[in-house]
PDB file with SEQRES, HELIX, SHEET and CRYST1 records, atoms N, CA, C and O in Angstrom:
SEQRES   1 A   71  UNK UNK UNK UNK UNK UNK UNK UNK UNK UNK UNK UNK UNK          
SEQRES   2 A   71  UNK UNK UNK UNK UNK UNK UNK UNK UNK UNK UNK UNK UNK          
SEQRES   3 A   71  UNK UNK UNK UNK UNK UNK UNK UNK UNK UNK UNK UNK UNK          
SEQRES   4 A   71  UNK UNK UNK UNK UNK UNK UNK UNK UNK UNK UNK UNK UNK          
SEQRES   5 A   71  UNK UNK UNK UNK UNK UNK UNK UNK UNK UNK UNK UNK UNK          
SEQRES   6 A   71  UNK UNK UNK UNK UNK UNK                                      
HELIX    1 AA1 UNK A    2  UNK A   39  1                                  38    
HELIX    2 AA2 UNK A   57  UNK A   64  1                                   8    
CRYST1    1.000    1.000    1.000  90.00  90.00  90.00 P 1           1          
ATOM      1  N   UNK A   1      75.886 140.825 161.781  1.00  0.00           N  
ATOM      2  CA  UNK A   1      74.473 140.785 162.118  1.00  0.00           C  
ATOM      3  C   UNK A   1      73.864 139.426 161.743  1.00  0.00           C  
ATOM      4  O   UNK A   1      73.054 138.858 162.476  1.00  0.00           O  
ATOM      5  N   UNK A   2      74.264 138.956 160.636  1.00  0.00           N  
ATOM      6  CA  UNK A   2      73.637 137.729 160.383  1.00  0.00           C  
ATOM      7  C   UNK A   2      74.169 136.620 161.063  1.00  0.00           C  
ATOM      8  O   UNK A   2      73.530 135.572 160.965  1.00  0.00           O  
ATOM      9  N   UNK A   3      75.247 136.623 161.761  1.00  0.00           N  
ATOM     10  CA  UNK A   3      76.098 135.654 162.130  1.00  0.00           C  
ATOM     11  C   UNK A   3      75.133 135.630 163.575  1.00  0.00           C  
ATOM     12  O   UNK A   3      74.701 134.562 164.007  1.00  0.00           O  
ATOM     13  N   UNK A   4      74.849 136.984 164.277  1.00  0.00           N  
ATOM     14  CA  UNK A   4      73.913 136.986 165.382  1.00  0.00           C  
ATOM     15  C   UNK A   4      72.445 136.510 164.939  1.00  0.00           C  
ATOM     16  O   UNK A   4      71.804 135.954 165.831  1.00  0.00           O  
ATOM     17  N   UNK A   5      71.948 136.619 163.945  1.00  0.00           N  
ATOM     18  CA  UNK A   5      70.589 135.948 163.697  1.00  0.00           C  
ATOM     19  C   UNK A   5      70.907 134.116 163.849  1.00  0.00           C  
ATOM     20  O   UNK A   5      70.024 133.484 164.428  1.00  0.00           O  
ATOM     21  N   UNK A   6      71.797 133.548 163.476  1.00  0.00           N  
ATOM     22  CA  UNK A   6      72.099 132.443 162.902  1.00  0.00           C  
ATOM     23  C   UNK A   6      72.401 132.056 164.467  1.00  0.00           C  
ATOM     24  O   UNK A   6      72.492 130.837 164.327  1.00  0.00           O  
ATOM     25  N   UNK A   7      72.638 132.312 166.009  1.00  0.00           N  
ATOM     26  CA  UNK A   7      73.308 131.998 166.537  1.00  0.00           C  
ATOM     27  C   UNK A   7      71.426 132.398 167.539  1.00  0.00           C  
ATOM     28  O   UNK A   7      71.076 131.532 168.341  1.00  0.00           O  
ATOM     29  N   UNK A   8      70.696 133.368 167.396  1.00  0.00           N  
ATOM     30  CA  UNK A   8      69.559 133.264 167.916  1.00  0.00           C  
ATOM     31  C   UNK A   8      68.724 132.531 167.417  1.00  0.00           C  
ATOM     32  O   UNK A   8      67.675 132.521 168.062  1.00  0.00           O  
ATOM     33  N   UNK A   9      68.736 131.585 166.088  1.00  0.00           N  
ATOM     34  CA  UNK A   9      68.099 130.734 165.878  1.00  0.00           C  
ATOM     35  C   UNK A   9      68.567 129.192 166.158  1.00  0.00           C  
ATOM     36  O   UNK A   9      67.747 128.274 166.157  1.00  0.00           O  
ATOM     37  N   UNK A  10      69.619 129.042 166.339  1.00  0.00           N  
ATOM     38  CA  UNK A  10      69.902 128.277 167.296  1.00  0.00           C  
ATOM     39  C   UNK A  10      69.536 127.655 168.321  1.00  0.00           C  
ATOM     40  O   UNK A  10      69.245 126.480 168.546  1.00  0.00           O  
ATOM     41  N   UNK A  11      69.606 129.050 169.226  1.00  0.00           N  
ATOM     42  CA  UNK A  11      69.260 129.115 170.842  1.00  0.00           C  
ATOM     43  C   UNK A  11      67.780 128.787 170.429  1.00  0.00           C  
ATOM     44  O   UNK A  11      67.554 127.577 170.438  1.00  0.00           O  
ATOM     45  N   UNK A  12      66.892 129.452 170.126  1.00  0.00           N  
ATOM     46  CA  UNK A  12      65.574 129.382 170.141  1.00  0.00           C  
ATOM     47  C   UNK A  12      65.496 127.393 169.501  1.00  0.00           C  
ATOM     48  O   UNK A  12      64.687 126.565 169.921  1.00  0.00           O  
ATOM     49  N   UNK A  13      66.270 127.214 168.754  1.00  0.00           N  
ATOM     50  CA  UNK A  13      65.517 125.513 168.228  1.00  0.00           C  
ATOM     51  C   UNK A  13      65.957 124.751 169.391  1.00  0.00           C  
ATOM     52  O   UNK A  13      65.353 123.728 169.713  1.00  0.00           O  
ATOM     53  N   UNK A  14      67.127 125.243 170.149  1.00  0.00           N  
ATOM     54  CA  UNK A  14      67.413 124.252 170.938  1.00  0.00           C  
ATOM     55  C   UNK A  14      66.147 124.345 172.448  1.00  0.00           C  
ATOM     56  O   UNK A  14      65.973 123.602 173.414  1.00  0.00           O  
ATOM     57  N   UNK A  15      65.775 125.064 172.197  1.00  0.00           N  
ATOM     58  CA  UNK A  15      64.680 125.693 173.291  1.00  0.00           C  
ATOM     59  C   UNK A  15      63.655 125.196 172.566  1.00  0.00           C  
ATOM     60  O   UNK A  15      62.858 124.534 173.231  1.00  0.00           O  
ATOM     61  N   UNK A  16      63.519 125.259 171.897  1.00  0.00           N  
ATOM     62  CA  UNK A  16      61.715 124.868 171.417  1.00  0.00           C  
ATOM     63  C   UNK A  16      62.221 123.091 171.387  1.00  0.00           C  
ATOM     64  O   UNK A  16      61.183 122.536 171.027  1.00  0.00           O  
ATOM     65  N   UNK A  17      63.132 122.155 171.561  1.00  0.00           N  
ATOM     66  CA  UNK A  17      63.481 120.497 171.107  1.00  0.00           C  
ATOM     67  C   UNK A  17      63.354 120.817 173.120  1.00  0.00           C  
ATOM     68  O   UNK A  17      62.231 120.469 173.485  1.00  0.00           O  
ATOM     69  N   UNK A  18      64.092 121.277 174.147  1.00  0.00           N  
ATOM     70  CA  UNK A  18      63.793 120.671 175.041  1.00  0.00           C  
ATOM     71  C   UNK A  18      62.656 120.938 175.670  1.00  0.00           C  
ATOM     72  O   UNK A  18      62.281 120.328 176.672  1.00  0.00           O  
ATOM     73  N   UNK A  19      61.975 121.961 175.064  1.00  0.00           N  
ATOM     74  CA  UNK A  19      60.067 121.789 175.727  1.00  0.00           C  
ATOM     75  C   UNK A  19      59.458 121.115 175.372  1.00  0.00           C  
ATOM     76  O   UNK A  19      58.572 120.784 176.160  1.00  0.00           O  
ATOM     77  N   UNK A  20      59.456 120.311 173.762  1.00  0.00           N  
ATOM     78  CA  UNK A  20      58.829 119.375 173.206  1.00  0.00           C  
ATOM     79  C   UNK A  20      59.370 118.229 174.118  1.00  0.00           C  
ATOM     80  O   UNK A  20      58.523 117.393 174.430  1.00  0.00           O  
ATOM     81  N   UNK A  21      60.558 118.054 174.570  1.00  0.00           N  
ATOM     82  CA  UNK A  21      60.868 116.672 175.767  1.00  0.00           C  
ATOM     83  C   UNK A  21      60.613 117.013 177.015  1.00  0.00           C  
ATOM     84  O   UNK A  21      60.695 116.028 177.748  1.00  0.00           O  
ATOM     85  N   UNK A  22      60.303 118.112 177.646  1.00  0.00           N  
ATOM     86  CA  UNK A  22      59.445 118.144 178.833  1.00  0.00           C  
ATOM     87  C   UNK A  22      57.856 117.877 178.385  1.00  0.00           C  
ATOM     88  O   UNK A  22      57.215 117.283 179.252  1.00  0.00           O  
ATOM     89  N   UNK A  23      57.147 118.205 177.221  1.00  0.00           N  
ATOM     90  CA  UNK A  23      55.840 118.237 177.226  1.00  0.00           C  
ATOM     91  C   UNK A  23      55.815 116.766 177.297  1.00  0.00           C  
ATOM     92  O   UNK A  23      54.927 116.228 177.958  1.00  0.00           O  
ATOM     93  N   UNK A  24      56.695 116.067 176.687  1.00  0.00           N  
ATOM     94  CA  UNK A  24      56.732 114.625 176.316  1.00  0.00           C  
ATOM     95  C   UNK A  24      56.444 113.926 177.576  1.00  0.00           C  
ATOM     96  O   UNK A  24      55.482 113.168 177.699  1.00  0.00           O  
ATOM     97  N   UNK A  25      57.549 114.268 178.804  1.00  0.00           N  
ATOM     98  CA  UNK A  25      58.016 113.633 179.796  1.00  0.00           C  
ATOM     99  C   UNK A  25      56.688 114.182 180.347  1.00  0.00           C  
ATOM    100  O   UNK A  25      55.962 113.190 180.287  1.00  0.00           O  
ATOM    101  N   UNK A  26      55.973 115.158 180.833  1.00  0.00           N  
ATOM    102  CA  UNK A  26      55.360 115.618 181.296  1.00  0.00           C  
ATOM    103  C   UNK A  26      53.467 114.691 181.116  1.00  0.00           C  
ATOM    104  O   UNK A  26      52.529 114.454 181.876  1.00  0.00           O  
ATOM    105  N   UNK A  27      53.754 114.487 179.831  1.00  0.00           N  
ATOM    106  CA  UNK A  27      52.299 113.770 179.353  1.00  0.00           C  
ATOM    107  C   UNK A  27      52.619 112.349 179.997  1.00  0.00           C  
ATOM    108  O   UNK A  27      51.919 111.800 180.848  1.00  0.00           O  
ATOM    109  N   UNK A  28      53.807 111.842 179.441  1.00  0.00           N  
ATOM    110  CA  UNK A  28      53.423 110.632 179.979  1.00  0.00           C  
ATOM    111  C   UNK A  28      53.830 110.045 181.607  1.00  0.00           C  
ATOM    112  O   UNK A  28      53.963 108.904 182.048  1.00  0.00           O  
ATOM    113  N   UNK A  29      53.932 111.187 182.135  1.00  0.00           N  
ATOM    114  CA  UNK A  29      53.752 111.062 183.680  1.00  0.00           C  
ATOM    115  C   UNK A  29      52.434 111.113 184.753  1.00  0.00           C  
ATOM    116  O   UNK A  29      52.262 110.686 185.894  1.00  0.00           O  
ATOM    117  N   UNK A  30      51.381 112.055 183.533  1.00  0.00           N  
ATOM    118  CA  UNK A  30      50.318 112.349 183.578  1.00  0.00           C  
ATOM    119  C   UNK A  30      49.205 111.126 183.262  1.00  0.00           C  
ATOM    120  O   UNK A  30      48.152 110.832 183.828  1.00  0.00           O  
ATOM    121  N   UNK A  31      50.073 110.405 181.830  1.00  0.00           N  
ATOM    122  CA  UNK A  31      49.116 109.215 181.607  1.00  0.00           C  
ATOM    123  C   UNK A  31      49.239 107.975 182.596  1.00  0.00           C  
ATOM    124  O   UNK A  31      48.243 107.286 182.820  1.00  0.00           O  
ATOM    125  N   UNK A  32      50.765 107.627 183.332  1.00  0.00           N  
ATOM    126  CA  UNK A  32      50.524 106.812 184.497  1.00  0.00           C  
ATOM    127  C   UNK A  32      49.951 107.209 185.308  1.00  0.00           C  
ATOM    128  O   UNK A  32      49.073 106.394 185.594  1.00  0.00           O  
ATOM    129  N   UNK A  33      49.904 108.253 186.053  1.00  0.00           N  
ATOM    130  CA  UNK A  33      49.500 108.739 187.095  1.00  0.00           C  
ATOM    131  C   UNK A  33      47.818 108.647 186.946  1.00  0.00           C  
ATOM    132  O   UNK A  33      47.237 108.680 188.030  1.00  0.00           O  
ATOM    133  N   UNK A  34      47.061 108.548 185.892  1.00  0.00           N  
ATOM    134  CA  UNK A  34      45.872 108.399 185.535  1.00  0.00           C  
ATOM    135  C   UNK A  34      45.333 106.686 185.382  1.00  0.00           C  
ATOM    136  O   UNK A  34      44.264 106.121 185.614  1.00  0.00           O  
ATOM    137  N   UNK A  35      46.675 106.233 184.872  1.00  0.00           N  
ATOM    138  CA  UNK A  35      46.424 104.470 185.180  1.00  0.00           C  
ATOM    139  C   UNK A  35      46.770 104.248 186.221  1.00  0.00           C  
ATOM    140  O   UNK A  35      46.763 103.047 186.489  1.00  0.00           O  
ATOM    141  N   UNK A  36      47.123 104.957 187.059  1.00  0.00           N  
ATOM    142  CA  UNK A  36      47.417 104.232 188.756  1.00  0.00           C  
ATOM    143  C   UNK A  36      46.002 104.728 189.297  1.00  0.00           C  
ATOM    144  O   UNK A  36      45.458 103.823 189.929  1.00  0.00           O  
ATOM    145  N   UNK A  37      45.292 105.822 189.243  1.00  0.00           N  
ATOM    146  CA  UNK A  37      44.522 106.344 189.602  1.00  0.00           C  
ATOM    147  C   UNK A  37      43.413 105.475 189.841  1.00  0.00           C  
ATOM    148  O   UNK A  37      42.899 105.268 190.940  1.00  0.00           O  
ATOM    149  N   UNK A  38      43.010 104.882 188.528  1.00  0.00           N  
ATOM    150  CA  UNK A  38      42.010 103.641 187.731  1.00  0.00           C  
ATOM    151  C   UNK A  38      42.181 102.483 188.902  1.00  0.00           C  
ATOM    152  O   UNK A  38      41.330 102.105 189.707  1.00  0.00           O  
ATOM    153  N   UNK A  39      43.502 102.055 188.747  1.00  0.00           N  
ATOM    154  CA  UNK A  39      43.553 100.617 189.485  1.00  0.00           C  
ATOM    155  C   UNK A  39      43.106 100.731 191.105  1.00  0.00           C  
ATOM    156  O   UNK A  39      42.450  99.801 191.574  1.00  0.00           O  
ATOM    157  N   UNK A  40      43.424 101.744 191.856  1.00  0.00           N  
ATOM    158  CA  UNK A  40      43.449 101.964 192.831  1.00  0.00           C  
ATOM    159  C   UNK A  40      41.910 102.671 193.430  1.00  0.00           C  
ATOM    160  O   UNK A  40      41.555 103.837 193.256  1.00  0.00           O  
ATOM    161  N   UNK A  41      41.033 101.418 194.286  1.00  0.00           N  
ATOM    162  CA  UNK A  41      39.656 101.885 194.835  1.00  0.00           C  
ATOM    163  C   UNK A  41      39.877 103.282 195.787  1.00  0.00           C  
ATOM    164  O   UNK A  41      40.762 103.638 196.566  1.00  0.00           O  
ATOM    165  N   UNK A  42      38.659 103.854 195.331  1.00  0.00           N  
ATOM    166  CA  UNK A  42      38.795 105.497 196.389  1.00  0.00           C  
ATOM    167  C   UNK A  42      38.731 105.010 197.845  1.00  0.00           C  
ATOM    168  O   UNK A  42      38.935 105.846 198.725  1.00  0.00           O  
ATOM    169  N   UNK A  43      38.454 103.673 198.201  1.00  0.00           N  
ATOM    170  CA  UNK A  43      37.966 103.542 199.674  1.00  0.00           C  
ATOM    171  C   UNK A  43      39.487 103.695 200.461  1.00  0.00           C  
ATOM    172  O   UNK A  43      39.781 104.340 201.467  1.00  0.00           O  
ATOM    173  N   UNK A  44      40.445 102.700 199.445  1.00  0.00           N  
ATOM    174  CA  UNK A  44      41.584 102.771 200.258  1.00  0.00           C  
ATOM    175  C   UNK A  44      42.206 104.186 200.333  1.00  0.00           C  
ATOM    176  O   UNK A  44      43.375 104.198 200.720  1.00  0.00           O  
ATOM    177  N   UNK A  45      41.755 105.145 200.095  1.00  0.00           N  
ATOM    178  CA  UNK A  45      42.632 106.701 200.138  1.00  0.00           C  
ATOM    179  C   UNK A  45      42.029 107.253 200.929  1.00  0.00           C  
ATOM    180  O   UNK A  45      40.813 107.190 201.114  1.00  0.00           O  
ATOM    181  N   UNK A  46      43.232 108.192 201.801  1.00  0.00           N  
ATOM    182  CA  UNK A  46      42.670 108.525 202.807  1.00  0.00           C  
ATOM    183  C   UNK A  46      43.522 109.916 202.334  1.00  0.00           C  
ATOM    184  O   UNK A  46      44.559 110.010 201.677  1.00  0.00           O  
ATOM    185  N   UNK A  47      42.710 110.893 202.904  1.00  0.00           N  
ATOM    186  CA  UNK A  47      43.036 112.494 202.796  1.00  0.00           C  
ATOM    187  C   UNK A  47      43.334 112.376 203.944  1.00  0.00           C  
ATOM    188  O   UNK A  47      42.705 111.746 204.794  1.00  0.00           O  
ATOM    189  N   UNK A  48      45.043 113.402 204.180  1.00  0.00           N  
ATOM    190  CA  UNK A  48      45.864 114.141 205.552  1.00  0.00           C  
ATOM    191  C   UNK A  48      45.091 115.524 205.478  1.00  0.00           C  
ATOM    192  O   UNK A  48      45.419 116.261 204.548  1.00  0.00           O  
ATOM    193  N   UNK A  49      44.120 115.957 206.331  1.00  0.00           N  
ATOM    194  CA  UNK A  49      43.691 117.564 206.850  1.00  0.00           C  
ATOM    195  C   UNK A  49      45.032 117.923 206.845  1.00  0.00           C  
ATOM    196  O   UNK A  49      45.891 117.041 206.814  1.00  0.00           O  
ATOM    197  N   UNK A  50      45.377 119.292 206.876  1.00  0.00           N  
ATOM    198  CA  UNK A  50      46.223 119.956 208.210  1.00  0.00           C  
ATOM    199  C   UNK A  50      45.497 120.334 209.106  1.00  0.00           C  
ATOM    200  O   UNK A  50      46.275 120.448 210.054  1.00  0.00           O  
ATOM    201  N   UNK A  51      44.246 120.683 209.543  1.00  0.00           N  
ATOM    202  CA  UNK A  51      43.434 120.807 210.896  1.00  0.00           C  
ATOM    203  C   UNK A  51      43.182 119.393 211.322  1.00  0.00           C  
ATOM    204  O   UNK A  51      42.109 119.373 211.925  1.00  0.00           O  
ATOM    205  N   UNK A  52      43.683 118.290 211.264  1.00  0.00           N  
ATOM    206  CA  UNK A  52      43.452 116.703 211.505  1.00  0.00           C  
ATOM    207  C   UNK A  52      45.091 117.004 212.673  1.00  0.00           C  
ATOM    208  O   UNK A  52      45.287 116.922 213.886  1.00  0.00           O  
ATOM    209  N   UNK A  53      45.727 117.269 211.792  1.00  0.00           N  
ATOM    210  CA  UNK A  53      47.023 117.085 212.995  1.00  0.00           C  
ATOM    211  C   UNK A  53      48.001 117.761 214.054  1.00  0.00           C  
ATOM    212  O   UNK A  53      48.753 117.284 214.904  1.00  0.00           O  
ATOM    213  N   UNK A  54      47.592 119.484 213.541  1.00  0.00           N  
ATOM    214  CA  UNK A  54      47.636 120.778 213.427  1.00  0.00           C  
ATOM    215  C   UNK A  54      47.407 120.655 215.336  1.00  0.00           C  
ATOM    216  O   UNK A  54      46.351 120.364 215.898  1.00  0.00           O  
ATOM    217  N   UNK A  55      48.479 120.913 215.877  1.00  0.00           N  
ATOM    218  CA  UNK A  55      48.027 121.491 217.391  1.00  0.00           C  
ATOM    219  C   UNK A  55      47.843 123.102 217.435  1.00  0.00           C  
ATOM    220  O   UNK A  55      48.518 123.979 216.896  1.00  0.00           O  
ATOM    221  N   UNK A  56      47.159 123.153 217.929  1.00  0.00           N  
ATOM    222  CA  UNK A  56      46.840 124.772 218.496  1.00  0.00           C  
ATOM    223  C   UNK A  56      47.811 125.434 219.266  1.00  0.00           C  
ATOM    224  O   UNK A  56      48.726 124.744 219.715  1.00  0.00           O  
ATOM    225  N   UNK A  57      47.781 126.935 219.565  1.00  0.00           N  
ATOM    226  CA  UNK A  57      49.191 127.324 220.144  1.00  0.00           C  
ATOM    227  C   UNK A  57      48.733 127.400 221.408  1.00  0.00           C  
ATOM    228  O   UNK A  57      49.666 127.618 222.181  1.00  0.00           O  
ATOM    229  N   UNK A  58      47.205 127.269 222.191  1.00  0.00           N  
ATOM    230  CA  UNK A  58      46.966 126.662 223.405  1.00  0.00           C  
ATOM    231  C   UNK A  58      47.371 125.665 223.810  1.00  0.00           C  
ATOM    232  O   UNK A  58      47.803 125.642 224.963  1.00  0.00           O  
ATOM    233  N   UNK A  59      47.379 124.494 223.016  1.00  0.00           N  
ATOM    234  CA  UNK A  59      47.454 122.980 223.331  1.00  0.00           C  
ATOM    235  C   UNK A  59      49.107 122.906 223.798  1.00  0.00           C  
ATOM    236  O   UNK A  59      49.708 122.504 224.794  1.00  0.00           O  
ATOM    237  N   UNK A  60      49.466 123.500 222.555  1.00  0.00           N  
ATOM    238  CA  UNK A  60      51.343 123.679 222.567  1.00  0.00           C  
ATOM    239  C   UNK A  60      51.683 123.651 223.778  1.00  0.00           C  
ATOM    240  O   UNK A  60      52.212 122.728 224.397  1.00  0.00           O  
ATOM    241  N   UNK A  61      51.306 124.924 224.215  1.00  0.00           N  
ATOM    242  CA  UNK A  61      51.152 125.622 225.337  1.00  0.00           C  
ATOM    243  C   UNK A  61      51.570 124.964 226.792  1.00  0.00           C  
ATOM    244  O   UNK A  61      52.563 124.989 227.518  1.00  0.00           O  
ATOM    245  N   UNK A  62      49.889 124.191 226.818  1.00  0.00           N  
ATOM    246  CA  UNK A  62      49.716 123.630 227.840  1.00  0.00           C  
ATOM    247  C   UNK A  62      50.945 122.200 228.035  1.00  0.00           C  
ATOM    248  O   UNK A  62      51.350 121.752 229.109  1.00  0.00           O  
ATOM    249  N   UNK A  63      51.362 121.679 226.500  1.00  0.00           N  
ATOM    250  CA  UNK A  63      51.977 120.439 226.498  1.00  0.00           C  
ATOM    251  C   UNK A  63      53.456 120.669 227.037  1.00  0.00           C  
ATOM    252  O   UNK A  63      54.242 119.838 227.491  1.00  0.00           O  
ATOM    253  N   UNK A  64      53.616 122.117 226.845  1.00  0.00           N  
ATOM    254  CA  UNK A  64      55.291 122.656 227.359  1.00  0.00           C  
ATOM    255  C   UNK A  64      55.310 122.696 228.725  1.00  0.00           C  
ATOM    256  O   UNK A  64      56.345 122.302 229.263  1.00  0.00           O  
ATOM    257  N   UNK A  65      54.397 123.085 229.426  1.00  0.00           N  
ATOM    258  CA  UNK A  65      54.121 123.288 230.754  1.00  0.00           C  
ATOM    259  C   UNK A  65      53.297 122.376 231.054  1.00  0.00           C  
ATOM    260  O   UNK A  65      52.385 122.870 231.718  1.00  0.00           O  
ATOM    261  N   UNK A  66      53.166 121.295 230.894  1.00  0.00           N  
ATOM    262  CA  UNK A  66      52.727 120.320 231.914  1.00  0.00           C  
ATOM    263  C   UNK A  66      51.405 120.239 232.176  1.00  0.00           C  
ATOM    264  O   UNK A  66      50.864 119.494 232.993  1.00  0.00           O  
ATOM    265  N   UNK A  67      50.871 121.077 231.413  1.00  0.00           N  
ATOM    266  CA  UNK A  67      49.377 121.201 232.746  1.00  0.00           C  
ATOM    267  C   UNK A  67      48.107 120.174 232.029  1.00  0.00           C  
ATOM    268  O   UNK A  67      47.077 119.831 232.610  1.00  0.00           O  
ATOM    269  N   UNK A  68      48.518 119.797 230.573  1.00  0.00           N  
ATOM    270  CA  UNK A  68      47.144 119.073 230.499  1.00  0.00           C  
ATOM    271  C   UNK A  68      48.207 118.068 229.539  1.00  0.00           C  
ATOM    272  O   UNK A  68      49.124 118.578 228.896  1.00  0.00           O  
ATOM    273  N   UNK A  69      47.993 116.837 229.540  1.00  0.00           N  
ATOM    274  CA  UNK A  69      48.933 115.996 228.590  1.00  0.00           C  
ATOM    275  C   UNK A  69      48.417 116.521 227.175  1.00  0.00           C  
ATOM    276  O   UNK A  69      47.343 116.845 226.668  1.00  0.00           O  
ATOM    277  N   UNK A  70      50.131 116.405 226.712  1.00  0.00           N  
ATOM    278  CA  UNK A  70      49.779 116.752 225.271  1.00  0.00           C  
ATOM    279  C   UNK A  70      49.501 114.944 224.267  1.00  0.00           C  
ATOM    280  O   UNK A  70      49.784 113.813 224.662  1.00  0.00           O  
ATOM    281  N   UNK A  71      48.942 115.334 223.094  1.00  0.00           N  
ATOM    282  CA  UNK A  71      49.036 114.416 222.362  1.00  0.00           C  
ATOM    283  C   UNK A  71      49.803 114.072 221.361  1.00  0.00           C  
ATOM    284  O   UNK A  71      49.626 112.997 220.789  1.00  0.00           O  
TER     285      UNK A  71                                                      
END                                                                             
């Protein structure tokens, strides 16, 4: 029994050392991503809709069959 305690405390430290190196990796991906943020003016960013590029299943439609040019 103790040999099983000694072998679940283990497992558990080795589990609690690689979340402390994801929280790690995790923060400081967060802190560039916040200094790129800074450097970079909002004018140059442009938001992708999906209703911006999104064809309709009319349009589809019409573009399979010919009848109105598709885009």
């Amino acid at each position: 029994m103790e040999w099983q305690i000694q072998k679940y405390q283990g497992v558990l430290s080795e589990n609690a050392e690689s979340l402390a190196e994801e929280r790690a990796l995790r923060q400081q991906a967060e802190a560039r991503l916040l200094q790129d943020q800074e450097s970079l003016p909002l004018e140059n960013l442009k938001v992708d809709t999906p209703t911006s590029t999104r064809k309709g299943w009319g349009h589809r439609l019409r573009g399979w069959l010919g009848l109105k040019e598709a885009k």
